[in-house]
N, C-alpha and C positions, 0 to 999 in steps of 0.2 A: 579324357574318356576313351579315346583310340589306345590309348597306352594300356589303360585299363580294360580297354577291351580284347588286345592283343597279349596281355598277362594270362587273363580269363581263358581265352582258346588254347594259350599254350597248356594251362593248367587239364583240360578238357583231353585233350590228344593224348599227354602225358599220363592221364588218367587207364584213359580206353588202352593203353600201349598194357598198363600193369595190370587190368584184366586180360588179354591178349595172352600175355604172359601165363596169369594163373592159368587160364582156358588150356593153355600147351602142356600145363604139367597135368590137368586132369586127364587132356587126350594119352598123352604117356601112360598114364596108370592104366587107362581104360582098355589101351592096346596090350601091358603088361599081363592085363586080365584075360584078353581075350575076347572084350567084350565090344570093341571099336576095332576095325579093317586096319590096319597101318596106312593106307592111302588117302584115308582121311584127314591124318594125320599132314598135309598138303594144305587142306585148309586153311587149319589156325596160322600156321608159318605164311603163306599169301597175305594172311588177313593182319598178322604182325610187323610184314614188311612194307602194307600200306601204312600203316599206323606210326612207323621210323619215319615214313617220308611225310607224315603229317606234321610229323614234333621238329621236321628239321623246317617245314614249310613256316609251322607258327612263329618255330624259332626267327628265322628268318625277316617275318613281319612283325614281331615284338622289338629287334633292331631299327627295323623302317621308323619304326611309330615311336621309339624311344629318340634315335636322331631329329625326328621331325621336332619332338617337345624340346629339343635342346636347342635346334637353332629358333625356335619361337622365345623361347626365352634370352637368346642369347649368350649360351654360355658354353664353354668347352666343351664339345663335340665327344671327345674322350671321357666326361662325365661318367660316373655307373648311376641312375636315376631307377626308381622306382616308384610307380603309383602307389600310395598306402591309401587312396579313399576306399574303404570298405564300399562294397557295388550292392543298395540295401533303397528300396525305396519303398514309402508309404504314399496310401488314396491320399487326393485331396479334392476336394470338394467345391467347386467356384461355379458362385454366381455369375448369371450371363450381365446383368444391367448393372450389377456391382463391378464386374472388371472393367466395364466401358465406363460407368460412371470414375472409376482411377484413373484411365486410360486417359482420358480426356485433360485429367490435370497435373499427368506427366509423362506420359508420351513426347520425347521428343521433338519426331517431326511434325507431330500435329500442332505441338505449341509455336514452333517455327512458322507454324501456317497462320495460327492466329496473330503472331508478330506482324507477320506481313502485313494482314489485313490493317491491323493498328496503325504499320506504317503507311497503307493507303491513303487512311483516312486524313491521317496530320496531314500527309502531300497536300490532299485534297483543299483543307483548312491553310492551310499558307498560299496556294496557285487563287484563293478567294481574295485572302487577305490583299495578296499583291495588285487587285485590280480597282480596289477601292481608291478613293484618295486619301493623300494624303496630307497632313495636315499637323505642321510641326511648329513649335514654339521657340524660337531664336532669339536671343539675346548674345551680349558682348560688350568687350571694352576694351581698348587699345589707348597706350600711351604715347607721344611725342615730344621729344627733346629736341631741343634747337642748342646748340653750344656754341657760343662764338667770342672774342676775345677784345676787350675792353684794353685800351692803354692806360687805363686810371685805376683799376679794378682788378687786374688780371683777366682769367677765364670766366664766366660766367655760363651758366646752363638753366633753360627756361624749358620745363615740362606741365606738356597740358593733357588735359585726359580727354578720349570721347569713349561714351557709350552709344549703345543701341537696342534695342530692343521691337520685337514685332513675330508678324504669323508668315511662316510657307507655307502656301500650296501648289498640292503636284496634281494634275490632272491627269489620268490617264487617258488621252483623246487619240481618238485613229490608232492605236498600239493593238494591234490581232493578237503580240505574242502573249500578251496576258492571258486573253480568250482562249486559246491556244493551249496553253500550259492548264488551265483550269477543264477542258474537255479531256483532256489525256487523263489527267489527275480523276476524275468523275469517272470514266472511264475501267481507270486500272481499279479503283474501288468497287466498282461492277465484277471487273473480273476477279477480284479477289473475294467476294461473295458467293461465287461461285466455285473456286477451290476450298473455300472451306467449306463449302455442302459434300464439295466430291472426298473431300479429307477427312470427314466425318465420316462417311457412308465410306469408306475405303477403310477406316480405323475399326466403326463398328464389324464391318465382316471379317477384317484378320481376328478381334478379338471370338469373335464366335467360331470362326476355324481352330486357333488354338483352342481352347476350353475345349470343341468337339473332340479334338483330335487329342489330348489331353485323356480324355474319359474312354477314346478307342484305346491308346495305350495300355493304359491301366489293365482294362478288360483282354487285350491280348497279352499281357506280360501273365495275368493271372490262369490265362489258359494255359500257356507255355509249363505254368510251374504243376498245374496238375496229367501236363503230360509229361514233365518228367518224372514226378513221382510215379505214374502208372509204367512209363517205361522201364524206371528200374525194378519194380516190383515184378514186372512182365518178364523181363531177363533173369533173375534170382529162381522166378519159379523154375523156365527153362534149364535153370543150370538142376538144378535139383532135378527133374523129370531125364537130364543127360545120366546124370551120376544114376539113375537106375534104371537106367539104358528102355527110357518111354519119349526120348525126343533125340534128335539130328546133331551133326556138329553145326550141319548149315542152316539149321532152325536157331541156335545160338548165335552164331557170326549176324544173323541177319536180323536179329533182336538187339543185339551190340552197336550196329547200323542206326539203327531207331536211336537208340539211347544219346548218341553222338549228336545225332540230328539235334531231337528235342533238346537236348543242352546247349546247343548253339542258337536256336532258339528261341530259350527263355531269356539267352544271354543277350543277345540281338533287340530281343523284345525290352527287356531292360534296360538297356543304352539308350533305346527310342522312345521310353517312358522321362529317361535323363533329362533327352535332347529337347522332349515337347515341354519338359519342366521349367528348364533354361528360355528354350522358344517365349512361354510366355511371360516370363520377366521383361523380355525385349519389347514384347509388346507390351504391355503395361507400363513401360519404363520403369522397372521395377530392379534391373538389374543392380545397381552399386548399393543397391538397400540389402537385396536378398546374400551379397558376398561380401556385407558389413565395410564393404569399401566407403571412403570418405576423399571428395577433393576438396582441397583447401587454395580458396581463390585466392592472390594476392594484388 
């Protein structure tokens, strides 16, 4: 979106540059007629050689922003890349308790919180288990050979079997470290009862920042676009009220100003409509859904 937003400006400069331009050839006629001072004619040229040094500045940071995307990707630096995401965004509409009620069962780090707790809990249940007794069932069997050598007989080999069978018990008497390992364990379960309140209440408010912030966008991108449509309407009449010598060269120039503005703007405004778009997939944990990504676990 830097890339695309660094295209977008340059397109913007190079725009105001080719009015600039027209603007100069009307000044000419106007002075041909008679009807414009020639030192007015200073103006448009001032205001055309800022407009060079805008198209060399955009230039310039459409390379920044291009190199940057190359080494995020990793790839030849020498590359010629181009954004082609058309820069086009629609409202969307989210419910407050419907996002958190998502949030909740993919969100990340939240679900990382309620692991923890989980893992508490088992601790908990095993530092118990450990303190009881214990009480195990043993059995066995073991063989014996005795081999020994007959003068009448040869070798002979005499095997007898035993078995056994019976209960262990383990007592755990005077041992603290059990007691010990079960208060920590109780313990950390406490404390993790208590991050998931603050991990909840930490979840709920980013999701209600985004969605606000979300709906500010929106509203400010849509303001943006009715002030550039008013600005260029605002300049068009101007250039008509010059050509019949009822307005300024510097009432144009300074209408032109405007227009520039308000398109940087909308533009800005539109990025930031992007970003809070993106923003709340992050929150939701929503993002490898919304960009059809898939990871395949092995």
């Amino acid at each position: 979106r830097e890339l695309l937003r660094a295209q977008e400006q340059l397109s913007i400069v190079q725009d105001a540059l080719k009015r600039s331009n027209t603007l100069l050839d009307v000044n000419k006629a106007l002075i041909s007629a008679g009807r414009m001072a020639e030192f007015e004619i200073v103006q448009t040229e001032a205001d055309i050689a800022t407009q060079q040094l805008g198209v060399e500045e955009a230039q310039n940071q459409l390379d920044t922003s291009r190199l940057a995307l190359l080494r995020l990707l990793a790839l030849d630096l020498s590359t010629p890349i181009r954004a082609s995401e058309a820069l086009e965004a629609k409202p969307m509409t989210i419910d407050k308790r419907q996002a958190f009620s998502l949030a909740q069962t993919q969100q990340p780090e939240y679900l990382a919180a309620l692991l923890g707790s989980q893992q508490a809990d088992l601790n908990l249940v095993i530092a118990k288990d450990s303190g009881r007794w214990q009480v195990d069932l043993v059995a066995g069997a073991n063989q014996l050979r005795d081999a020994y050598s007959n003068n009448d007989s040869g070798n002979n080999n005499n095997r007898t079997w035993n078995s056994y069978a019976g209960v262990q018990v383990q007592i755990p008497i005077g041992d603290i470290s059990t007691r010990q390992a079960e208060v920590r364990a109780r313990v950390n379960v406490e404390d993790q009862e208590i991050r998931i309140t603050d991990a909840r209440q930490e979840l709920e408010r980013s999701v209600n920042d985004v969605v606000r912030d979300l709906g500010t966008r929106w509203r400010q991108y849509e303001i943006s676009q009715r002030a550039v449509e008013l600005s260029r309407r605002k300049i068009e009449i101007e250039r008509e009220k010059l050509s019949a010598g009822r307005s300024t060269n510097f009432q144009v120039l300074s209408y032109e100003t405007d227009l520039r503005n308000a398109e940087n703007a909308r533009l800005n405004a539109l990025i930031a409509y992007l970003n809070a778009q993106t923003q709340l997939d992050s929150t939701l944990g929503m993002t490898l859904e919304s960009w059809e990504i898939a990871l395949n676990d092995y």
